[in-house]
C-alpha positions in Angstrom: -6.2 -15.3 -5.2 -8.5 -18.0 -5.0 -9.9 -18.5 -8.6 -13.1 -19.5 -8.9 -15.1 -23.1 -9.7 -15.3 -23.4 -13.3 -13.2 -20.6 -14.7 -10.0 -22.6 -15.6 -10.7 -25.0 -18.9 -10.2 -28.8 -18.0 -7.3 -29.5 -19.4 -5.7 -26.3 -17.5 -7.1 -27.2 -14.3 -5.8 -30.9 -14.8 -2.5 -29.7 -15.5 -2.5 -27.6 -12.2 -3.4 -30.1 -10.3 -0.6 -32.4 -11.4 2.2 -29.6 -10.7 0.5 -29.2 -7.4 0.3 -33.3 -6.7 4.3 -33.0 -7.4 5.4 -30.4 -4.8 2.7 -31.8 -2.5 4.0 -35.0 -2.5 7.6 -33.9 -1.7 5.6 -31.8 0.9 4.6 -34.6 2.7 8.7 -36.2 2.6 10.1 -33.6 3.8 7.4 -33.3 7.0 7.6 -36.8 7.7 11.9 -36.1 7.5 11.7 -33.2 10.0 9.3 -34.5 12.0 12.3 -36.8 12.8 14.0 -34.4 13.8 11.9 -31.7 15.3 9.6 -33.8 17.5 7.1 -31.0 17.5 7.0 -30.5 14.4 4.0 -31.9 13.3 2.0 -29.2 15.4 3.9 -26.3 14.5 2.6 -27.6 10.4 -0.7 -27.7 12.1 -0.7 -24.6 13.5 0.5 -22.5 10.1 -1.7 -24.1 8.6 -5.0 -22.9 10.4 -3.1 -20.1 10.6 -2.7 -19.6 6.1 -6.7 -20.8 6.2 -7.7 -17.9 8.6 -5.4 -14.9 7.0 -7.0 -16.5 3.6 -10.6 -16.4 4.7 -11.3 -12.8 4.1 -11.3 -11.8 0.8 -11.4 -8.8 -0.8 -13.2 -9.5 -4.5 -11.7 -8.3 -7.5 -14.0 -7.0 -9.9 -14.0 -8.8 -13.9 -11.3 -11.7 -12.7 -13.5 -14.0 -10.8 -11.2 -14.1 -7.9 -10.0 -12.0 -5.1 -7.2 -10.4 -3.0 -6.3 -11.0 0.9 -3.1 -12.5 2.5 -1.6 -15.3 1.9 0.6 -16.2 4.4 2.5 -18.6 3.2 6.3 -16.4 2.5 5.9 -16.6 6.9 5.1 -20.4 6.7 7.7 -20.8 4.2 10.4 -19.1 6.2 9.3 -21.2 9.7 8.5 -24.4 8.2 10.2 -25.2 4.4 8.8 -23.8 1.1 8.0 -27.7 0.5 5.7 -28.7 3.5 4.3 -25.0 2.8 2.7 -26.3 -0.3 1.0 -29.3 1.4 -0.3 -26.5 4.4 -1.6 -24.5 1.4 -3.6 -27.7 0.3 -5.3 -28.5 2.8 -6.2 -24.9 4.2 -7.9 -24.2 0.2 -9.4 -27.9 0.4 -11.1 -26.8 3.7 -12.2 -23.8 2.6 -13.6 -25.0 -0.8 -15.6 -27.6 1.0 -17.2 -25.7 4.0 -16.8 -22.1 2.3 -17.4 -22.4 -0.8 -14.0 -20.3 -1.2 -12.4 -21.6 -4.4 -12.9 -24.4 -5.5 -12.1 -28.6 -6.3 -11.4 -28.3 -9.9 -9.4 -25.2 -9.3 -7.5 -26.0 -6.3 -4.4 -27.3 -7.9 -4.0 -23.7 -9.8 -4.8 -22.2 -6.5 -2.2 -24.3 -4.4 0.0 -23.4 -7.0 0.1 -19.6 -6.5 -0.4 -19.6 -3.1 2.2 -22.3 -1.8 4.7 -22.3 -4.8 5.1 -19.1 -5.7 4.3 -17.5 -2.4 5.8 -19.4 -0.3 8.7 -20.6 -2.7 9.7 -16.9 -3.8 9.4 -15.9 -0.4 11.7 -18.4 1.2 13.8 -17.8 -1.2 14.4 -13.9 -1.0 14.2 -14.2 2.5 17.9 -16.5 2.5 19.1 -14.1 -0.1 18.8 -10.9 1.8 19.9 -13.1 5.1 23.0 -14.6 3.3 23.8 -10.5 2.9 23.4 -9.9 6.7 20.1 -8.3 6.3 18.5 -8.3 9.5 15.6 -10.7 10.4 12.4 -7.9 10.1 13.7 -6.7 6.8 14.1 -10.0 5.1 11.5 -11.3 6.8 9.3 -8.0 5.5 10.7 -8.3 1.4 9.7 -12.4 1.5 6.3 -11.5 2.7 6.0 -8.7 0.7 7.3 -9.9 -2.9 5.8 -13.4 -1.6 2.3 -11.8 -1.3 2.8 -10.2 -5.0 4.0 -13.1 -6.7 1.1 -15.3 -6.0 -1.0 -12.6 -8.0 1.3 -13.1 -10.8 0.7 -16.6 -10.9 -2.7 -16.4 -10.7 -2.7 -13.6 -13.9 -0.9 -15.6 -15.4 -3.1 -18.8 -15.3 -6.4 -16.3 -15.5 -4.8 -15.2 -19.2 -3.7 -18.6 -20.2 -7.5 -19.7 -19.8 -9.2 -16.9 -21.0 -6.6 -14.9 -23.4 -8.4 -16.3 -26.8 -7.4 -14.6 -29.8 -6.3 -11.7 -28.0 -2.6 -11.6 -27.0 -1.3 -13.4 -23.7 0.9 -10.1 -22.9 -2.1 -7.7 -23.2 -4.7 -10.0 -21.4 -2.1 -10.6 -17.8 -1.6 -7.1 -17.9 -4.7 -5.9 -17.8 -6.0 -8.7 -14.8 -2.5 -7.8 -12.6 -3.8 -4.2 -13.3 -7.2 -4.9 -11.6 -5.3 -7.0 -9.5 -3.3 -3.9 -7.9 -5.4 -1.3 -5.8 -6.7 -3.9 -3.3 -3.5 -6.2 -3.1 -0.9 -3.4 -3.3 -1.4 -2.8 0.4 -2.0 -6.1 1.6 1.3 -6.9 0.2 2.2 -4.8 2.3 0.7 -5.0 5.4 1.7 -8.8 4.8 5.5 -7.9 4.6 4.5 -5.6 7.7 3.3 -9.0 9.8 5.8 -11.6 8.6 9.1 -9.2 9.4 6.9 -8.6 13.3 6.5 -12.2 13.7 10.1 -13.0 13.1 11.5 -10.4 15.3 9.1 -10.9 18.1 10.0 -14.9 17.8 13.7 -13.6 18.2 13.4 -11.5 20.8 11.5 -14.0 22.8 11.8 -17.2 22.2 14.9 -17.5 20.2 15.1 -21.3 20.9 12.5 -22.0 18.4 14.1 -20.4 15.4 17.3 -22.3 16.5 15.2 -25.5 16.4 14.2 -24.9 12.9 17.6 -23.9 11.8 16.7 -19.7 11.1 18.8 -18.5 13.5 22.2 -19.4 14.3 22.4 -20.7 18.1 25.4 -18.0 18.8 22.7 -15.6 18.0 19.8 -16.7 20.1 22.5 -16.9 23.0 23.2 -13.2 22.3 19.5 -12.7 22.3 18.8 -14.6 25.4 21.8 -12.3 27.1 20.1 -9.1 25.9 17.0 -10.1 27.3 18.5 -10.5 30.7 20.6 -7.4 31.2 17.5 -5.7 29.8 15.3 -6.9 32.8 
């Protein structure tokens, strides 16, 4: 996903980061409004977030689009944490790894915060609540977010790839044929991603409930019910 130093014209790259400076900044209100709240919330953000910047790390390169595939992470952090503060963790895991891994880059990290914490993490949140709100259980919406979540930031980043470098040939014809390339290696990341984020989630639930009542996931009638399972089991 991460596109590359350079391959985004100025005023693209410009415009990216400005979108991103928007949902970052209403990031950083809503952590400093749960934090209230949650009083550990502050190290749970820290800990998704070195957890989006190791998933992240390994990429698989794509050949012809000057990026790459891997994980994102960020439909799990979205779930957890708020698609908003999700954005800011996306941030500052790409700004590390621009800086000290040459992973990325400065001028594109607004277009890369972009796909990876807005449409990842915003597209998974959201299908995750939709499939809940129909009484889907927790490793099946929890695997959908990550999956679709994982997909969507490779949209994005088509999309932006064939706004910069479409020319005179057709926008249409030009994202089709980067998603294409885009498919063998991230087709199964996807998911093995929707694999990991629907585990994580059930394996919270089953044992330690409390913390996705604390960040409002799980109703506390069910973590009760939980917790009683749990205790007949043993």
């Amino acid at each position: 996903m991460h596109i590359a130093e350079g391959m985004l014209p100025g005023p693209y790259a410009l415009a990216y980061w400005v979108g991103a400076g928007t949902f970052v900044a209403v990031g950083a209100k809503s952590l400093a409004n749960k934090s209230q709240e949650i009083p550990m919330m502050k190290q749970l953000v820290g800990v998704m977030t070195a957890g989006i910047f190791l998933v992240s790390l390994l990429p698989i390169p794509v050949p012809m689009t000057g990026t790459c595939s891997h994980p994102g992470g960020t439909p799990l952090g979205a779930i957890l944490l708020g698609p908003a503060i999700t954005v800011l963790m996306s941030l500052v895991a790409l700004l590390f790894q621009a800086l000290f891994f040459s992973h990325g880059g400065l001028t594109t990290l607004g277009a890369n915060t972009l796909t990876m914490g807005v449409f990842g993490g915003f597209i998974g949140w959201t299908l995750f609540w939709g499939l809940r709100r129909f009484k889907i259980n927790l490793f099946w919406a929890g695997f959908m977010a990550g999956f679709i979540g994982d997909l969507a930031i490779y949209v994005g980043t088509s999309t932006q790839l064939a706004l910069a470098i479409h020319g005179t040939h057709p926008f249409r014809e030009v994202f089709q044929a980067i998603l294409i390339v885009f498919i063998p290696t991230q087709w199964p990341i996807a998911v093995l991603e929707g694999i990991f984020t629907g585990l994580v989630l059930k394996y919270i639930a089953d044992h330690r409930p409390d913390i996705l009542i604390m960040l409002h996931i799980l109703p506390a009638s069910e973590g009760v019910k939980n917790v009683s399972l749990e205790n007949t089991l043993i």
